[in-house]
PyMOL Python script that loads the backbone (N, CA, C, O; Angstrom):
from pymol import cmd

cmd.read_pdbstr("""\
ATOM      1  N   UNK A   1       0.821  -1.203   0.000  1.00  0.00           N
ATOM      2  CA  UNK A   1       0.000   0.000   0.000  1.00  0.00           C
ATOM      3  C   UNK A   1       0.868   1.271   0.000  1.00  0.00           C
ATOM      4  O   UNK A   1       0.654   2.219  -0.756  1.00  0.00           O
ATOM      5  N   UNK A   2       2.022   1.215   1.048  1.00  0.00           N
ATOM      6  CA  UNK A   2       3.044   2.367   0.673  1.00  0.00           C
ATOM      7  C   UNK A   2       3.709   2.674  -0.510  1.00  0.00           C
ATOM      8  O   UNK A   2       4.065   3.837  -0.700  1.00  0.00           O
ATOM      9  N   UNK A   3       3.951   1.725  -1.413  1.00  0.00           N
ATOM     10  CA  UNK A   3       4.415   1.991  -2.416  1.00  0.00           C
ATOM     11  C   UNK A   3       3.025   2.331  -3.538  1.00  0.00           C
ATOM     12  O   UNK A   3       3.425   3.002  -4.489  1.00  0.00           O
ATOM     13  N   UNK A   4       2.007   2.115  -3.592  1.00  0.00           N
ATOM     14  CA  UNK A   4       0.979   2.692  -4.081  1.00  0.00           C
ATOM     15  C   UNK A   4       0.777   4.360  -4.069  1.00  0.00           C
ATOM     16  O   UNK A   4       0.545   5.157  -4.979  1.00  0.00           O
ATOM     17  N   UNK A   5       0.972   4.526  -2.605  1.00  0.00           N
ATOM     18  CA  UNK A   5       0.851   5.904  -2.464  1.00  0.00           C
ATOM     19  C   UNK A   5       2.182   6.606  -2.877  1.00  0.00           C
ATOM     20  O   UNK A   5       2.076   7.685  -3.461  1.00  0.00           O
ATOM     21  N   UNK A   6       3.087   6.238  -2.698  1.00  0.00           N
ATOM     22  CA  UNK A   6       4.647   6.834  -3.640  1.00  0.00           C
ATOM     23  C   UNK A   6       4.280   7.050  -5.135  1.00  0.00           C
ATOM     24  O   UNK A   6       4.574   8.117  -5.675  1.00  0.00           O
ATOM     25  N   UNK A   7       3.696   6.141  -5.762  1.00  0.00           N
ATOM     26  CA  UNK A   7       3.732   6.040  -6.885  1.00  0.00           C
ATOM     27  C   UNK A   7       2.833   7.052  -7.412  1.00  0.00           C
ATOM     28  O   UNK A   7       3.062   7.483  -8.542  1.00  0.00           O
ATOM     29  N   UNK A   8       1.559   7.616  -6.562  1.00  0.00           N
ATOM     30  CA  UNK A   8       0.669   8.524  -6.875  1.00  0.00           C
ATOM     31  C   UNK A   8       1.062   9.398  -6.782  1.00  0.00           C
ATOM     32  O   UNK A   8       0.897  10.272  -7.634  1.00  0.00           O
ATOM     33  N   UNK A   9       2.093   9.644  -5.200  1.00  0.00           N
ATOM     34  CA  UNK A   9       2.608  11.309  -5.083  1.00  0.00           C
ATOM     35  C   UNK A   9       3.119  11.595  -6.148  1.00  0.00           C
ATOM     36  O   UNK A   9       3.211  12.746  -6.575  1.00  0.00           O
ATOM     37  N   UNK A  10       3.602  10.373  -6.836  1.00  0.00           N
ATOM     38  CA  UNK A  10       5.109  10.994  -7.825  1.00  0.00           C
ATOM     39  C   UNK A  10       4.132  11.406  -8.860  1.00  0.00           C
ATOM     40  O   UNK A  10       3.906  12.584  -9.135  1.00  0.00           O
ATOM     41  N   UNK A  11       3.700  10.635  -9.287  1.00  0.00           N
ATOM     42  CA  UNK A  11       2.805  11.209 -10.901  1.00  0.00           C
ATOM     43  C   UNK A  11       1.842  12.332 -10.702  1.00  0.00           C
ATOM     44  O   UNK A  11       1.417  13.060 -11.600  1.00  0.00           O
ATOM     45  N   UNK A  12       1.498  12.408  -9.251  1.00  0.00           N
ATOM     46  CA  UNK A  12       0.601  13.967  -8.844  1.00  0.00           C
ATOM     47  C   UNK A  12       1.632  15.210  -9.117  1.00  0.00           C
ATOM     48  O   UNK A  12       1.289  16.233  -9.709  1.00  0.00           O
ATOM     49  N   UNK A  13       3.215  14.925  -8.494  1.00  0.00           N
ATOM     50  CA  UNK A  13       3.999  15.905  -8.748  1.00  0.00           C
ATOM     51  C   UNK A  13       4.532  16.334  -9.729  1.00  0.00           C
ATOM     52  O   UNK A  13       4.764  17.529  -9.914  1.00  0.00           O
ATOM     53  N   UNK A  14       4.893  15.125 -10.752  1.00  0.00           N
ATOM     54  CA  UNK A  14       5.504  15.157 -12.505  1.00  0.00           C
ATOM     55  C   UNK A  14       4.231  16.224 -12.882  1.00  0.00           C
ATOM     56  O   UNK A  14       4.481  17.424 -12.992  1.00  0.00           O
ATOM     57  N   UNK A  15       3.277  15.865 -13.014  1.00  0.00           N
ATOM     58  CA  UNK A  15       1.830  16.431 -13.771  1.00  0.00           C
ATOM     59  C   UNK A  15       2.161  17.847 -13.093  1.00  0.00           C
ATOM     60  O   UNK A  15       2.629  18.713 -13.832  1.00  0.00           O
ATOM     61  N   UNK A  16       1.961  18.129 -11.809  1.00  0.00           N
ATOM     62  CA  UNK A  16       1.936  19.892 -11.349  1.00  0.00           C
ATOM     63  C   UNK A  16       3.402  20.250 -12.133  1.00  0.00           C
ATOM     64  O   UNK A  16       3.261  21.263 -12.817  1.00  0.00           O
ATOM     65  N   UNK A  17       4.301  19.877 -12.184  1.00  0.00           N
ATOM     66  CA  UNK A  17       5.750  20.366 -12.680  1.00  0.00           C
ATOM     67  C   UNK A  17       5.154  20.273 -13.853  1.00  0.00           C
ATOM     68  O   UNK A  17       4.631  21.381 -13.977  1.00  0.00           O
ATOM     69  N   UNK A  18       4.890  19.624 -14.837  1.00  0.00           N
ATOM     70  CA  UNK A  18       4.826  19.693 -16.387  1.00  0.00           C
ATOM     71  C   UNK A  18       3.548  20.922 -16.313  1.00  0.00           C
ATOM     72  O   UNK A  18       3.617  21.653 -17.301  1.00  0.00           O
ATOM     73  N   UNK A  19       2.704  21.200 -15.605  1.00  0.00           N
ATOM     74  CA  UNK A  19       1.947  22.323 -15.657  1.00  0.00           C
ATOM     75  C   UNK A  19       2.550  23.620 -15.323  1.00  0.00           C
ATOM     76  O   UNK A  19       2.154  24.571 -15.997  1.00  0.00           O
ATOM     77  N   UNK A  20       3.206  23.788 -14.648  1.00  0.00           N
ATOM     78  CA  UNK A  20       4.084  25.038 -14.564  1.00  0.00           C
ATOM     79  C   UNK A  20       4.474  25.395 -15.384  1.00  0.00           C
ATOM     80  O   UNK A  20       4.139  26.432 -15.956  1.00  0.00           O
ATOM     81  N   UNK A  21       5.793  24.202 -15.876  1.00  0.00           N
ATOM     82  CA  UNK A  21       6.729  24.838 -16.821  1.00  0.00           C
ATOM     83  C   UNK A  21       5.998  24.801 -18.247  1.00  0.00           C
ATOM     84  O   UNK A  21       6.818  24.780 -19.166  1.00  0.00           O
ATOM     85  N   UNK A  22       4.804  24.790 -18.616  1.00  0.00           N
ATOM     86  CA  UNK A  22       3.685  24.902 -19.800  1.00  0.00           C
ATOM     87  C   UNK A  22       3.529  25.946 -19.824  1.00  0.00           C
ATOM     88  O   UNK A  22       3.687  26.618 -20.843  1.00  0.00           O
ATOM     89  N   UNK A  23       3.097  26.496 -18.483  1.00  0.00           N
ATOM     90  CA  UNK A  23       2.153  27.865 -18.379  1.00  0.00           C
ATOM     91  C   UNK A  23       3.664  28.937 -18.126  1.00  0.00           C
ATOM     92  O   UNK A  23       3.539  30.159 -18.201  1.00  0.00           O
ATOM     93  N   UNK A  24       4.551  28.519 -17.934  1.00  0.00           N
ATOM     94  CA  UNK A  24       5.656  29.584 -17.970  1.00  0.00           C
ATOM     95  C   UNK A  24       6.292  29.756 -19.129  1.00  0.00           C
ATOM     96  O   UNK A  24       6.855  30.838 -19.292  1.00  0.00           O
ATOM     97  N   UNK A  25       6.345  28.866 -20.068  1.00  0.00           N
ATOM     98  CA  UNK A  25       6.832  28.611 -21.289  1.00  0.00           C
ATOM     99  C   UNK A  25       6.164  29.450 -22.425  1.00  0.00           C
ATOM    100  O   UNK A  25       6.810  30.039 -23.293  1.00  0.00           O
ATOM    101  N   UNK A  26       4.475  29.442 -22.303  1.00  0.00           N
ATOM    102  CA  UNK A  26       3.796  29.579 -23.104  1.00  0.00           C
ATOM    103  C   UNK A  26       3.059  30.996 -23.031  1.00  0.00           C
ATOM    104  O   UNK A  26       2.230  31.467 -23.809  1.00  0.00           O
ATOM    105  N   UNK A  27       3.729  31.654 -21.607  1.00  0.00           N
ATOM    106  CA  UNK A  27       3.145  32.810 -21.528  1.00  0.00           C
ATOM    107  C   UNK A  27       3.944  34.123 -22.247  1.00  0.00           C
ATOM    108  O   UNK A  27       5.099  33.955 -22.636  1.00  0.00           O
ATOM    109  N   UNK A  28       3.285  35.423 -22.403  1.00  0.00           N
ATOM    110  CA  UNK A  28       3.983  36.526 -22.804  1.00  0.00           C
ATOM    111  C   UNK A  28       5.130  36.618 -22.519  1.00  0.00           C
ATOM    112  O   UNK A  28       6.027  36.473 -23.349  1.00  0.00           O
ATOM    113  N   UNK A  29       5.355  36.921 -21.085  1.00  0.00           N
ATOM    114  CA  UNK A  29       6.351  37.389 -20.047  1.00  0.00           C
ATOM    115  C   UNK A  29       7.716  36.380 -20.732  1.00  0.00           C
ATOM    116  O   UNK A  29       8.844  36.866 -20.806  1.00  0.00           O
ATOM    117  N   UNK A  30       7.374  34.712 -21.276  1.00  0.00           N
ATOM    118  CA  UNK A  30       8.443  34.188 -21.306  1.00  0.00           C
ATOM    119  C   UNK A  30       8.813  34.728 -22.812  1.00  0.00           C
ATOM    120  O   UNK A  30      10.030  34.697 -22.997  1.00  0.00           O
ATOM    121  N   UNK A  31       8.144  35.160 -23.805  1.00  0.00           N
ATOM    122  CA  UNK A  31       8.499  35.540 -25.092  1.00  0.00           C
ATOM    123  C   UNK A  31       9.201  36.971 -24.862  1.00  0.00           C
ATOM    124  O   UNK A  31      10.037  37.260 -25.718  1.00  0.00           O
ATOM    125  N   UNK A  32       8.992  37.891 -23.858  1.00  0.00           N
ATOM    126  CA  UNK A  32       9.464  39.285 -23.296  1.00  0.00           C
ATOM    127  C   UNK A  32      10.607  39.042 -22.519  1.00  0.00           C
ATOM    128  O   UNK A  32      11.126  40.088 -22.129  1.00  0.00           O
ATOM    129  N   UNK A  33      11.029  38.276 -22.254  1.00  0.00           N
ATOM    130  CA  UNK A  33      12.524  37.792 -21.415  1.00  0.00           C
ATOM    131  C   UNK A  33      12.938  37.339 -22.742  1.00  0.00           C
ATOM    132  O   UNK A  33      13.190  38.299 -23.470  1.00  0.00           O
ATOM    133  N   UNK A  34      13.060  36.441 -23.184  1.00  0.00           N
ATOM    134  CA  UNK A  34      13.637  35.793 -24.416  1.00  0.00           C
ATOM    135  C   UNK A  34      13.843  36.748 -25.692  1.00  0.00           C
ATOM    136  O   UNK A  34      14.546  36.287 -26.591  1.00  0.00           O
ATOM    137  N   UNK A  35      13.516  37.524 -25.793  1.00  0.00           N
ATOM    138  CA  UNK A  35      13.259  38.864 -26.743  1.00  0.00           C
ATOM    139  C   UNK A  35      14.424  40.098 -26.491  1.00  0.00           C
ATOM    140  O   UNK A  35      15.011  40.829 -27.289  1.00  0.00           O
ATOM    141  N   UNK A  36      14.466  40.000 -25.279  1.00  0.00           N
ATOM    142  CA  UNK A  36      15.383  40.635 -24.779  1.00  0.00           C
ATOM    143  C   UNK A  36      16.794  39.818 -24.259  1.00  0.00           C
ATOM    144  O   UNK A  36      17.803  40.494 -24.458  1.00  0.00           O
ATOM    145  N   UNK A  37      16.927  39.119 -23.929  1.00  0.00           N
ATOM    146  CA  UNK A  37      17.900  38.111 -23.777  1.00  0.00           C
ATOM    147  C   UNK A  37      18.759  37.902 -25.032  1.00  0.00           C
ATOM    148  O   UNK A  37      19.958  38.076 -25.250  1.00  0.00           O
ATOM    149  N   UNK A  38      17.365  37.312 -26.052  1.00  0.00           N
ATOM    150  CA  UNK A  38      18.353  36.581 -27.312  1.00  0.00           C
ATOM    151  C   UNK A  38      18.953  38.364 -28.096  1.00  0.00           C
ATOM    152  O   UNK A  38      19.970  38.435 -28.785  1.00  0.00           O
ATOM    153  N   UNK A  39      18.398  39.133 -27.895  1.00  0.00           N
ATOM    154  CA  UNK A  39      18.841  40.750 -28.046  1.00  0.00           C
ATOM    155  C   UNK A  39      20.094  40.992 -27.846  1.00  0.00           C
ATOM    156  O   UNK A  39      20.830  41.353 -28.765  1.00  0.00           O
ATOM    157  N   UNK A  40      20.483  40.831 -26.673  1.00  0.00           N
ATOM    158  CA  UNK A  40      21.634  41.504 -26.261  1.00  0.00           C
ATOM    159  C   UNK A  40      22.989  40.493 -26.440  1.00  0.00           C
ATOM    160  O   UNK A  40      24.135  40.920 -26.579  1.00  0.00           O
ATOM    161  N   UNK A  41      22.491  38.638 -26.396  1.00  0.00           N
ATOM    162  CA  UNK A  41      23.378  37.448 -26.886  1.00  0.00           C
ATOM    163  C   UNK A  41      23.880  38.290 -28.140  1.00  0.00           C
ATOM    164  O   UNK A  41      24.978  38.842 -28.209  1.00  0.00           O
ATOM    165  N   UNK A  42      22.951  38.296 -29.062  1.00  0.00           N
ATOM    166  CA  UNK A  42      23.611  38.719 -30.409  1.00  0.00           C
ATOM    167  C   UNK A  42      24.536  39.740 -30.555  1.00  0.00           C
ATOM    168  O   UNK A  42      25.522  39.760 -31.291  1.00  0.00           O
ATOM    169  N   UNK A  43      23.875  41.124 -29.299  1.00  0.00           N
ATOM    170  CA  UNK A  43      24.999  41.618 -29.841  1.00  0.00           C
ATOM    171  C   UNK A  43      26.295  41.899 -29.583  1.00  0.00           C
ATOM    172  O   UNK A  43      27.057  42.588 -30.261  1.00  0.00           O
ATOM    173  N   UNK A  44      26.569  41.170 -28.281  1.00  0.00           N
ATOM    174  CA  UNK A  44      27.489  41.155 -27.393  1.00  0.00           C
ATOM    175  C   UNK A  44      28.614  39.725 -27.770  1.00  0.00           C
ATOM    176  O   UNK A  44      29.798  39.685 -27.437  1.00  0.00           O
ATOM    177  N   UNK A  45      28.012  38.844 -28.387  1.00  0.00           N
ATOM    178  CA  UNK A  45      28.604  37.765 -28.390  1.00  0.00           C
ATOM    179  C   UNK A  45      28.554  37.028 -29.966  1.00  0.00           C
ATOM    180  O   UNK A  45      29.008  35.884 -29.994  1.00  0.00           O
ATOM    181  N   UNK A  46      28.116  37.510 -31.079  1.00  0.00           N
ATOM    182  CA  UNK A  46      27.954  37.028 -31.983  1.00  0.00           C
ATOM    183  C   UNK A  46      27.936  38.052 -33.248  1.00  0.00           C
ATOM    184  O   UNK A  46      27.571  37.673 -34.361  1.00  0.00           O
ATOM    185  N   UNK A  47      28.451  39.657 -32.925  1.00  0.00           N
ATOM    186  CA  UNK A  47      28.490  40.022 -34.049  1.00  0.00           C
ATOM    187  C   UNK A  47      27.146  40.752 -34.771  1.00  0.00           C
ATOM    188  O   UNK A  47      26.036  40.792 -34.240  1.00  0.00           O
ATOM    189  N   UNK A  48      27.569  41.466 -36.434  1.00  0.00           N
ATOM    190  CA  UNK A  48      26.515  42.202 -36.964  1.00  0.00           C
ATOM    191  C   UNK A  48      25.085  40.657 -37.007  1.00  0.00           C
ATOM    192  O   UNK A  48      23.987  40.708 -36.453  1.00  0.00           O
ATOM    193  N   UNK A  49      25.550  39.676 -37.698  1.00  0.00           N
ATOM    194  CA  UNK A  49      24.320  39.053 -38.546  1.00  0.00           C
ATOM    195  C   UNK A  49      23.135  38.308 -37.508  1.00  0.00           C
ATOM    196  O   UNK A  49      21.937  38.328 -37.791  1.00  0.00           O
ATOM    197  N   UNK A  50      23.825  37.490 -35.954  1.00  0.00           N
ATOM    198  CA  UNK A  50      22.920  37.432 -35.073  1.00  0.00           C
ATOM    199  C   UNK A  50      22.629  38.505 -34.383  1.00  0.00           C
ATOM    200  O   UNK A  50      21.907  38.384 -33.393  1.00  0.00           O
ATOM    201  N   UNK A  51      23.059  39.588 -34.709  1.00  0.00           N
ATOM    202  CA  UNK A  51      22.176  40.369 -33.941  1.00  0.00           C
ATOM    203  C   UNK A  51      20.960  40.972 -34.325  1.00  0.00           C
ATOM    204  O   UNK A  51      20.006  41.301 -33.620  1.00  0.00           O
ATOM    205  N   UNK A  52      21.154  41.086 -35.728  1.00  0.00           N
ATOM    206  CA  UNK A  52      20.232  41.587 -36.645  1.00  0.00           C
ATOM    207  C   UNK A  52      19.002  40.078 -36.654  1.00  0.00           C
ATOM    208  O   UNK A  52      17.806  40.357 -36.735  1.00  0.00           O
ATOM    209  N   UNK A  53      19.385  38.699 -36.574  1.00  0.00           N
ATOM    210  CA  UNK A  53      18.684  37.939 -36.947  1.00  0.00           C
ATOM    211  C   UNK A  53      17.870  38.116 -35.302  1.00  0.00           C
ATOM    212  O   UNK A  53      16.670  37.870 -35.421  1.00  0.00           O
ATOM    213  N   UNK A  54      18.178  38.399 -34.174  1.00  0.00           N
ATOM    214  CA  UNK A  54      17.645  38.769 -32.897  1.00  0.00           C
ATOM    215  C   UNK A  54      16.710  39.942 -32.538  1.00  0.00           C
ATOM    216  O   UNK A  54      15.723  39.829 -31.811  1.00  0.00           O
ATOM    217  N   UNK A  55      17.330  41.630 -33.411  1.00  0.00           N
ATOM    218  CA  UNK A  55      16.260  42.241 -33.760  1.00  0.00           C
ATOM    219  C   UNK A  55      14.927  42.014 -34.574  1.00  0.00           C
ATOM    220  O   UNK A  55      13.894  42.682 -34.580  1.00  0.00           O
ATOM    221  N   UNK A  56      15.235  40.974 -35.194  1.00  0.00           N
ATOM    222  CA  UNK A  56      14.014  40.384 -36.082  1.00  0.00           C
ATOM    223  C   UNK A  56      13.171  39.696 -35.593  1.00  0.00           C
ATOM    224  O   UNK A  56      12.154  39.588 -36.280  1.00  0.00           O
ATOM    225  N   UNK A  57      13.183  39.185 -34.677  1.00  0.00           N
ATOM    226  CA  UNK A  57      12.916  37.963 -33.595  1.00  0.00           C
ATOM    227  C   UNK A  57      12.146  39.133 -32.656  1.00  0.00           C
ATOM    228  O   UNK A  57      10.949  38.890 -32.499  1.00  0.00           O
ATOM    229  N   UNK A  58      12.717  40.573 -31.897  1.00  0.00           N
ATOM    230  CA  UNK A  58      11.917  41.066 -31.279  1.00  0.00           C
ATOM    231  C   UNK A  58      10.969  41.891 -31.644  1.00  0.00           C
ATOM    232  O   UNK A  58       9.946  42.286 -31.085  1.00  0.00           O
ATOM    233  N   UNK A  59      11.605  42.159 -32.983  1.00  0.00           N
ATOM    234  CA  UNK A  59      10.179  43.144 -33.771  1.00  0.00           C
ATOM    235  C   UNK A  59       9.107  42.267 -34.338  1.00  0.00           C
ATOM    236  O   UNK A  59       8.254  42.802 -35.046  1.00  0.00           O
ATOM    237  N   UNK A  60       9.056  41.076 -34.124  1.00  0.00           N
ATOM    238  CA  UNK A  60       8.177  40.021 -34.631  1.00  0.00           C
ATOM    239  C   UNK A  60       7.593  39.891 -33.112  1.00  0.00           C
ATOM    240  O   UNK A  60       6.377  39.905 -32.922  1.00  0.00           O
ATOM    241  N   UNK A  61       8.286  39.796 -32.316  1.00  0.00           N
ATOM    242  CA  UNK A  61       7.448  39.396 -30.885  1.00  0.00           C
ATOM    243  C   UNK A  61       6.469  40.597 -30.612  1.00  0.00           C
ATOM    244  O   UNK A  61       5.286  40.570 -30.274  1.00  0.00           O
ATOM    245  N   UNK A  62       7.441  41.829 -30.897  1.00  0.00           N
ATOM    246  CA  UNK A  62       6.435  43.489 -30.442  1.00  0.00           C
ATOM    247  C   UNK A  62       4.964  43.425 -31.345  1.00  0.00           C
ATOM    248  O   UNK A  62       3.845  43.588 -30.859  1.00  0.00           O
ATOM    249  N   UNK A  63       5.251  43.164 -32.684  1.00  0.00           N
ATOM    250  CA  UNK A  63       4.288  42.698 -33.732  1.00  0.00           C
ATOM    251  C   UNK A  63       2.898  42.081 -32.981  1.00  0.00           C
ATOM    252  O   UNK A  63       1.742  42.463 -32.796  1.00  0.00           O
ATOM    253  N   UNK A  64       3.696  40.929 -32.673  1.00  0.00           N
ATOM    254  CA  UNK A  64       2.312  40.178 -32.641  1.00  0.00           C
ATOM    255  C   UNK A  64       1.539  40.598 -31.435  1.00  0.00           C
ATOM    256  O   UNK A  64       0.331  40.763 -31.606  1.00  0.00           O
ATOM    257  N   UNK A  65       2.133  40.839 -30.001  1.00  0.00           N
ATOM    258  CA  UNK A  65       1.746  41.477 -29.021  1.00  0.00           C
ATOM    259  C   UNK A  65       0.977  42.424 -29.014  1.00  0.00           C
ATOM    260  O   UNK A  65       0.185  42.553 -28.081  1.00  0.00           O
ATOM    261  N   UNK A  66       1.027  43.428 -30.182  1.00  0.00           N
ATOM    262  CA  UNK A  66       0.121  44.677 -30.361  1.00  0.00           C
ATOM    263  C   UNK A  66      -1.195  43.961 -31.091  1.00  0.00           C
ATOM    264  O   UNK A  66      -2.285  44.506 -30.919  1.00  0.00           O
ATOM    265  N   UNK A  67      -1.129  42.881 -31.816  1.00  0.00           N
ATOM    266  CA  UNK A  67      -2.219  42.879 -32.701  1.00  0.00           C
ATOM    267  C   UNK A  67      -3.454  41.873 -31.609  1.00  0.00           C
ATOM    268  O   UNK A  67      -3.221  40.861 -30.948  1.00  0.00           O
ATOM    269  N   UNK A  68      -4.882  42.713 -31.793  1.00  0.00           N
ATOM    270  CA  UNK A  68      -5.800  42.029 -30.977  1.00  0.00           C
ATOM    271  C   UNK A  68      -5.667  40.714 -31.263  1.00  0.00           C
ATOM    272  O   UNK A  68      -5.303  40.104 -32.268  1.00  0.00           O
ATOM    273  N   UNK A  69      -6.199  40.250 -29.692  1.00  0.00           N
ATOM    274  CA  UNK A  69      -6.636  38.400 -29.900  1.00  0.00           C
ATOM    275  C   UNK A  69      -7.597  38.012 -31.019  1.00  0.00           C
ATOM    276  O   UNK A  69      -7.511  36.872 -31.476  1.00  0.00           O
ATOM    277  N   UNK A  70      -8.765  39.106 -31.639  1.00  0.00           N
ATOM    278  CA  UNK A  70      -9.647  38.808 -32.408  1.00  0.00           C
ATOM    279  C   UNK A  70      -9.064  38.652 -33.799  1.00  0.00           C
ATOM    280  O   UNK A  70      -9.344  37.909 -34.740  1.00  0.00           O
ATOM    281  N   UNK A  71      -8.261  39.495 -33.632  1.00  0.00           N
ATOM    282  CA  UNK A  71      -7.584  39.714 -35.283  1.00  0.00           C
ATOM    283  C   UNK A  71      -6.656  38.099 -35.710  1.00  0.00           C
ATOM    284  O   UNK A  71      -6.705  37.564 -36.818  1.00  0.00           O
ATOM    285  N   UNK A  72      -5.766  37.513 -34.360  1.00  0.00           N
ATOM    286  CA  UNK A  72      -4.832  36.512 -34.311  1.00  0.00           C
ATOM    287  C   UNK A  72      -5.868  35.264 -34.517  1.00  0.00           C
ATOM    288  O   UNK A  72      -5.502  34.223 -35.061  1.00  0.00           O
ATOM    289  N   UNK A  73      -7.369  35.495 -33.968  1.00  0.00           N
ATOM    290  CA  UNK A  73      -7.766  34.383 -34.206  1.00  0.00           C
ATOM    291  C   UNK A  73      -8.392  34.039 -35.529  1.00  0.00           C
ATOM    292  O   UNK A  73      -8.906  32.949 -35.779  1.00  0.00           O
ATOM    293  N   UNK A  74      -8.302  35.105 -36.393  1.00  0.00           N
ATOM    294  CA  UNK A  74      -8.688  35.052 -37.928  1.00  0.00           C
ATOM    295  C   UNK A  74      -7.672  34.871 -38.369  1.00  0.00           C
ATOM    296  O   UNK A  74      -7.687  33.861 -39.073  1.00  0.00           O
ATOM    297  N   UNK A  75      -6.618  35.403 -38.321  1.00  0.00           N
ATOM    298  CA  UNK A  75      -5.226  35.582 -39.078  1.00  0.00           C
ATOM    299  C   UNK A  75      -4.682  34.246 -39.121  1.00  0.00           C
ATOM    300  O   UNK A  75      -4.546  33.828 -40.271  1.00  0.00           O
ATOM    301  N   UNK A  76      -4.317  33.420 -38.167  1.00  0.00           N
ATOM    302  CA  UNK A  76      -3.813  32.021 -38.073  1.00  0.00           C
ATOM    303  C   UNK A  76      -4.543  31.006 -37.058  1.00  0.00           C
ATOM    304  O   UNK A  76      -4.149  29.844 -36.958  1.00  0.00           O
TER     305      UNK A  76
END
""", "prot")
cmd.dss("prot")
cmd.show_as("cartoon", "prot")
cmd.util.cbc("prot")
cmd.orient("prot")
């Protein structure tokens, strides 16, 4: 019976962890860190062409952020 209940805690806890890191992954905030992050990688550590390929990456993130949810849900 103890090992029954081990076996539940564990798969109760995998499931809350795989829900976190979903909802942290998939939110704004993580595309607004990463936007800025992969930003400054490029230009500090890689030169004119990743950095430019990194500004592209955040003017695509600013992009889509401005455009309503109604519009995104016609668009794609």
């Amino acid at each position: 019976m103890e090992l029954l209940e081990m076996i539940g805690e564990f798969i109760a806890e995998l499931f809350s962890e795989i829900a976190v890191w979903f909802f942290v992954f998939s939110s704004w905030m993580w595309f607004a860190v990463s936007g800025v992050s992969w930003t400054l990688f490029g230009l500090f550590f890689h030169g004119d062409l990743m950095f430019y390929i990194c500004i592209g990456f955040t003017v695509w993130w600013f992009i889509t952020l401005c455009i309503p949810r109604e519009t995104k849900e016609r668009l794609w």
